[in-house]
Backbone as ProteinMPNN parsed JSONL, in Angstrom:
{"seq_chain_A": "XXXXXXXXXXXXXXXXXXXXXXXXXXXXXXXXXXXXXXXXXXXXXXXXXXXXXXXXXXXXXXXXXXXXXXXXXXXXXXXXXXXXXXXXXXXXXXXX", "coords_chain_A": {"N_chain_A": [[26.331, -4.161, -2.816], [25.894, -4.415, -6.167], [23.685, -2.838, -8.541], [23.984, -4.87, -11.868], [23.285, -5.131, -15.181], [22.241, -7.203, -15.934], [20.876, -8.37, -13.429], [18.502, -6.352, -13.749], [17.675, -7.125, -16.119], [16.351, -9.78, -14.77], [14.6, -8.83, -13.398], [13.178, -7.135, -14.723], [11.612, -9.49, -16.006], [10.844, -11.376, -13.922], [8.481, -9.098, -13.25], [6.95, -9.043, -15.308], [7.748, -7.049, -17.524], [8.43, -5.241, -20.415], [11.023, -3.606, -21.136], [12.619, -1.543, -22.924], [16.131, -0.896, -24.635], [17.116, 1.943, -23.524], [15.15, 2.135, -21.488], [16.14, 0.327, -19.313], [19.052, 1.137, -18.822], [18.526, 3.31, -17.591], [16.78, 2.203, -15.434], [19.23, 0.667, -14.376], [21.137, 2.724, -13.147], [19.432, 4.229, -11.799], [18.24, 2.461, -9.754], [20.815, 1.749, -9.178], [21.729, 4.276, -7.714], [19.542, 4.554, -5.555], [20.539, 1.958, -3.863], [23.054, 3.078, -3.658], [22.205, 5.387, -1.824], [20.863, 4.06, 0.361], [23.284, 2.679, 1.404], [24.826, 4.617, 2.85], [23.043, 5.858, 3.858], [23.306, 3.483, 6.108], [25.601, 3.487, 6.857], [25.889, 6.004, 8.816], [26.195, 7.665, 11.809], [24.605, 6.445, 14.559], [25.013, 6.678, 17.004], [24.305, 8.044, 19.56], [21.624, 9.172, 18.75], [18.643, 9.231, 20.233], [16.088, 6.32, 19.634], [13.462, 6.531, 17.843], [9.655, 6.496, 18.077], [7.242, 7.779, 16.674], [7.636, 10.042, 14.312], [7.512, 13.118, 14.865], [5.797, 15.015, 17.984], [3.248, 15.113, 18.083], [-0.376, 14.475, 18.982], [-3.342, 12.749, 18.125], [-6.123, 14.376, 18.174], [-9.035, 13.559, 19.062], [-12.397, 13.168, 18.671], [-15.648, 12.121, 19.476], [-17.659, 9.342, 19.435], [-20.722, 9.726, 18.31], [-23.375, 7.859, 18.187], [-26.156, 7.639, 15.719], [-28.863, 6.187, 14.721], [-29.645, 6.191, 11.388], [-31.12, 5.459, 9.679], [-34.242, 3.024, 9.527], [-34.354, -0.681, 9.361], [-36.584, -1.486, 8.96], [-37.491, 0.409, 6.724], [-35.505, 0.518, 5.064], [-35.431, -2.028, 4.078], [-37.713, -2.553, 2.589], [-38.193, -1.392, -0.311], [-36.396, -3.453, -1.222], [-35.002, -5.01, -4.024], [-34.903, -8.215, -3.268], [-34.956, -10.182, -0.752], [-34.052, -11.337, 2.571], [-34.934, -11.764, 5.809], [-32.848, -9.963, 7.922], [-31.232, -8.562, 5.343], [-30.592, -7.947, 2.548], [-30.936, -9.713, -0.796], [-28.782, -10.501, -3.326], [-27.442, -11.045, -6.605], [-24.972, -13.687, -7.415], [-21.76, -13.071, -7.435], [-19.407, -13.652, -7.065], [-17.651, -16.354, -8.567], [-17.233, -20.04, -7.628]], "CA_chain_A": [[25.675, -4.826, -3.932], [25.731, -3.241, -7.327], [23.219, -3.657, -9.896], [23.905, -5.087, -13.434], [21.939, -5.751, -16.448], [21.687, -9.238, -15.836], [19.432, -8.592, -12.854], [17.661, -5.524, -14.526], [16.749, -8.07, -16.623], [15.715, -10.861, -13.749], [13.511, -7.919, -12.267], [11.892, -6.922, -15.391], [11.05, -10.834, -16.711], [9.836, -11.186, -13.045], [7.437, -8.41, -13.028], [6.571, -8.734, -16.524], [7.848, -6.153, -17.707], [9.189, -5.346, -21.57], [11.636, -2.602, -21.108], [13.946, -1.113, -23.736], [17.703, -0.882, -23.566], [17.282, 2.836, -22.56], [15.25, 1.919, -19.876], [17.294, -0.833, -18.739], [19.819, 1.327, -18.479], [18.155, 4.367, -17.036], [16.653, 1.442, -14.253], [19.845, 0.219, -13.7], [21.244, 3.592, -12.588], [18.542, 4.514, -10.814], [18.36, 1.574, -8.809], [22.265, 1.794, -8.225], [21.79, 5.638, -6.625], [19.139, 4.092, -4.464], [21.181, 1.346, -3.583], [24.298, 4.216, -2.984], [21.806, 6.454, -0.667], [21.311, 3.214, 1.273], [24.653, 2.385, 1.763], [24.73, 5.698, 2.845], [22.096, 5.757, 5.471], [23.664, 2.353, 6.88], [26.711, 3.839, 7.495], [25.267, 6.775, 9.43], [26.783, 7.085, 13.585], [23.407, 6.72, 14.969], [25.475, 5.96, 18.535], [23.538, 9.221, 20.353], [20.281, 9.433, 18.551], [17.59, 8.041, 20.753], [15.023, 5.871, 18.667], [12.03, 6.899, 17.774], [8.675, 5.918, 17.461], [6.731, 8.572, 16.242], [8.798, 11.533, 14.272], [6.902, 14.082, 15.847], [5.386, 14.829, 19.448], [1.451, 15.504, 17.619], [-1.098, 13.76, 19.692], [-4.651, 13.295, 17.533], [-7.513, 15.107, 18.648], [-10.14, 12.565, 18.571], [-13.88, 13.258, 18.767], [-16.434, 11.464, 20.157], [-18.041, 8.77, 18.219], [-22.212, 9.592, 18.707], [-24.61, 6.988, 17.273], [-27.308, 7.839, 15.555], [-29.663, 5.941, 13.703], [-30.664, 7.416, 10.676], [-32.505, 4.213, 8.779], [-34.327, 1.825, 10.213], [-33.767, -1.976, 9.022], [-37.844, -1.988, 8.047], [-37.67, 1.434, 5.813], [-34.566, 0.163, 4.21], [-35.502, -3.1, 3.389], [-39.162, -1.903, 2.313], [-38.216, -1.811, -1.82], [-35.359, -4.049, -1.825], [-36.186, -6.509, -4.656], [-35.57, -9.803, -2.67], [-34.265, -9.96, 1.451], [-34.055, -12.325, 3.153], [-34.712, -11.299, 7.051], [-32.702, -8.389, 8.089], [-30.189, -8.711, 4.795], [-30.481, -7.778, 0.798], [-30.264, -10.694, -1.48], [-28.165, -10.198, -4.67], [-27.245, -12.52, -7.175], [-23.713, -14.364, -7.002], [-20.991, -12.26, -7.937], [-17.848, -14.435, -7.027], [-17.736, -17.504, -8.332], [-16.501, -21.295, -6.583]], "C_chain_A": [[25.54, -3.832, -5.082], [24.504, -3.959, -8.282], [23.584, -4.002, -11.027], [22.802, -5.2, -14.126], [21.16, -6.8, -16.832], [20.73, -9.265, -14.871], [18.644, -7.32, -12.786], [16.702, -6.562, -15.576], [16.079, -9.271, -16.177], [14.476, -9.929, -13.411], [12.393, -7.904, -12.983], [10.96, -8.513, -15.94], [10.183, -11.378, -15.303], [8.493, -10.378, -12.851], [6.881, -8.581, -14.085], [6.65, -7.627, -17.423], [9.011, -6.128, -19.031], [10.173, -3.983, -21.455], [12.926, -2.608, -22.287], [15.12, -0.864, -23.239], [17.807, 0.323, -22.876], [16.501, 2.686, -21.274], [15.583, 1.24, -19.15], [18.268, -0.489, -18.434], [19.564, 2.685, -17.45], [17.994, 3.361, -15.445], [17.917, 0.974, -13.813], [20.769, 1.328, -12.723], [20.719, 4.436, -11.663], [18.303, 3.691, -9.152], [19.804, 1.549, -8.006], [22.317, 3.218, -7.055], [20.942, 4.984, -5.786], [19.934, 3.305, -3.708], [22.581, 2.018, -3.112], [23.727, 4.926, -1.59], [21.334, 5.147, 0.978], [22.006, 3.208, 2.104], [24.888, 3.202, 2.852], [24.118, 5.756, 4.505], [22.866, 4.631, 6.758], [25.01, 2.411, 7.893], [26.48, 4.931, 8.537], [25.787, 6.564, 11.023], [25.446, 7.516, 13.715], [23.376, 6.606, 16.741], [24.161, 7.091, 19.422], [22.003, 9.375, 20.092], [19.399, 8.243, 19.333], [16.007, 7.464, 19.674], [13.945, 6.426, 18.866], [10.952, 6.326, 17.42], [7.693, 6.558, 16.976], [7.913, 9.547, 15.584], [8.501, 12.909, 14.965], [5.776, 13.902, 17.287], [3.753, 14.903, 19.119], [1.06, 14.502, 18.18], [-2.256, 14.018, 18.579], [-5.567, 13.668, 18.211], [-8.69, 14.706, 18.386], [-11.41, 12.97, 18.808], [-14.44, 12.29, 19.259], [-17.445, 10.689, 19.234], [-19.665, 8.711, 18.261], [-22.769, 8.702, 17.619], [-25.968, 6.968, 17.111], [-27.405, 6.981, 14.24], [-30.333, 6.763, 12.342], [-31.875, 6.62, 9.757], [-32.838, 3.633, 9.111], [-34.391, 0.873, 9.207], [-35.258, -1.981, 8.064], [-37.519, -1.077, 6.713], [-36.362, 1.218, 4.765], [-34.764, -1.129, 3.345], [-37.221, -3.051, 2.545], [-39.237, -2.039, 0.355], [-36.76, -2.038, -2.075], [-36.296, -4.879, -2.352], [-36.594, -8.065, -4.21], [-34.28, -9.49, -1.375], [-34.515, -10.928, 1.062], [-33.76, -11.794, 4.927], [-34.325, -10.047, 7.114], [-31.751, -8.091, 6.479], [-30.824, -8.457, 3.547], [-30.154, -8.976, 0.198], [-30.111, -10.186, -2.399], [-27.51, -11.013, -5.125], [-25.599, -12.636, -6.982], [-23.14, -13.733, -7.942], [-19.546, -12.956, -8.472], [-18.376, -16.256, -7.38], [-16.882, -19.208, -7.869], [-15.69, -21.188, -7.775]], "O_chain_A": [[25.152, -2.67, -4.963], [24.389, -5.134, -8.633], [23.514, -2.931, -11.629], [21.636, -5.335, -13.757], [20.188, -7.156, -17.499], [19.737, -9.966, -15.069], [18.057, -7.145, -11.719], [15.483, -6.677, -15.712], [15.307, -9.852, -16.94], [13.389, -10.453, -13.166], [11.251, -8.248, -12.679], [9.757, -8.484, -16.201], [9.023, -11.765, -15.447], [7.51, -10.925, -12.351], [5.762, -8.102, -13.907], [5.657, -7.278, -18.061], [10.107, -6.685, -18.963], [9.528, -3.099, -22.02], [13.847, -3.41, -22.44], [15.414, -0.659, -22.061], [18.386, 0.298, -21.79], [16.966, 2.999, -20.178], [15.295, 1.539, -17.991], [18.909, -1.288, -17.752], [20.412, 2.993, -16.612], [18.744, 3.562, -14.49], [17.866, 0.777, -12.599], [21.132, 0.918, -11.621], [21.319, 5.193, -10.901], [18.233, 4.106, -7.995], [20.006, 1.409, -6.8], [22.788, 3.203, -5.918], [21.649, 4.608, -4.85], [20.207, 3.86, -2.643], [23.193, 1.472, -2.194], [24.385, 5.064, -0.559], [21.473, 5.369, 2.181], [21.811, 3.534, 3.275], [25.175, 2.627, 3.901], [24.537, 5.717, 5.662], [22.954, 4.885, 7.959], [25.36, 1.869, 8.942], [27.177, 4.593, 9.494], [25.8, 5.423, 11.484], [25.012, 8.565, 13.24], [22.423, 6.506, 17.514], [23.121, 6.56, 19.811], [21.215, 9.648, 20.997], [19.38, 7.018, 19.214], [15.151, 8.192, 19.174], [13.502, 6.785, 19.957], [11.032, 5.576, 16.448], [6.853, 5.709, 16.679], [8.949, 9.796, 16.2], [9.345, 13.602, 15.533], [5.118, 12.892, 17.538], [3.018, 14.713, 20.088], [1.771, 13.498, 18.132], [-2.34, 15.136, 18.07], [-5.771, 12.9, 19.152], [-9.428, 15.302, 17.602], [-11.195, 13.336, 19.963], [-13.679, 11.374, 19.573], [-18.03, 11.305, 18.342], [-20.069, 7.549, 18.248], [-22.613, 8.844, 16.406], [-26.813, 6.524, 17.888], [-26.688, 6.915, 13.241], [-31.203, 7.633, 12.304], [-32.98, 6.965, 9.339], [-31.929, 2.879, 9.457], [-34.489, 1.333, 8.07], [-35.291, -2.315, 6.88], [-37.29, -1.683, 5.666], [-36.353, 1.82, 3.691], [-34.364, -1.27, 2.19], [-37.469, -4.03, 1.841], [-40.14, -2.65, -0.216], [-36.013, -1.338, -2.759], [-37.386, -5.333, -2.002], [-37.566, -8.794, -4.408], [-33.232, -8.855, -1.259], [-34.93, -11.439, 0.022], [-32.63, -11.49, 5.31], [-34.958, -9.1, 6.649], [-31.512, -6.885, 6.53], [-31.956, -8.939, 3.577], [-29.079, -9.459, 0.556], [-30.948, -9.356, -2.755], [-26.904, -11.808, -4.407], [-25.0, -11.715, -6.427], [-23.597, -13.651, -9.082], [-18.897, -12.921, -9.517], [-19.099, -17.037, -6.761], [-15.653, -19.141, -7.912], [-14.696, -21.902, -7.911]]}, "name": "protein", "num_of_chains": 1, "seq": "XXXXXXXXXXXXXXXXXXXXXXXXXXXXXXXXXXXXXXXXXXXXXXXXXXXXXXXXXXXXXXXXXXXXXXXXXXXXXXXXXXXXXXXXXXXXXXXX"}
């Protein structure tokens, strides 16, 4: 697949996008080397390489997740301006 100018200009009227002729032409070259290093990759003998699912063998070193309280529900809700139960009321943000 090669790019032209004709869908340099589908891409940019899709995205919204006003681009001048130099960058219309800079994008269309750009996009064609991507579209070359592709190609590129696709062709690649991958007969021997076994797939991978990680690129490297790194395991994470996870920690331990301790739970501590540090606020309680009363001392938090104590000078909110309006609750409701355990919860903060605040006025409507999103509207229907």
């Amino acid at each position: 697949m090669k790019i032209d100018q004709k869908l340099i200009e589908k891409i940019a009227k899709l995205s919204q996008l006003n681009l001048n002729k130099e960058a219309k032409i800079k994008m269309e070259k750009d996009l064609n080397k991507i579209l070359d290093f592709v190609d590129k990759l696709n062709n690649l003998n991958t007969d021997n390489v076994e797939p991978l699912v990680y690129i490297n063998e790194e395991v994470n070193k996870l920690r331990k997740d301790d739970f501590v309280n540090h606020l309680e529900k009363e001392n938090a809700l104590k000078n909110a301006a309006d609750k409701d139960s355990d919860y903060f009321k605040v006025p409507r943000v999103v509207k229907k």
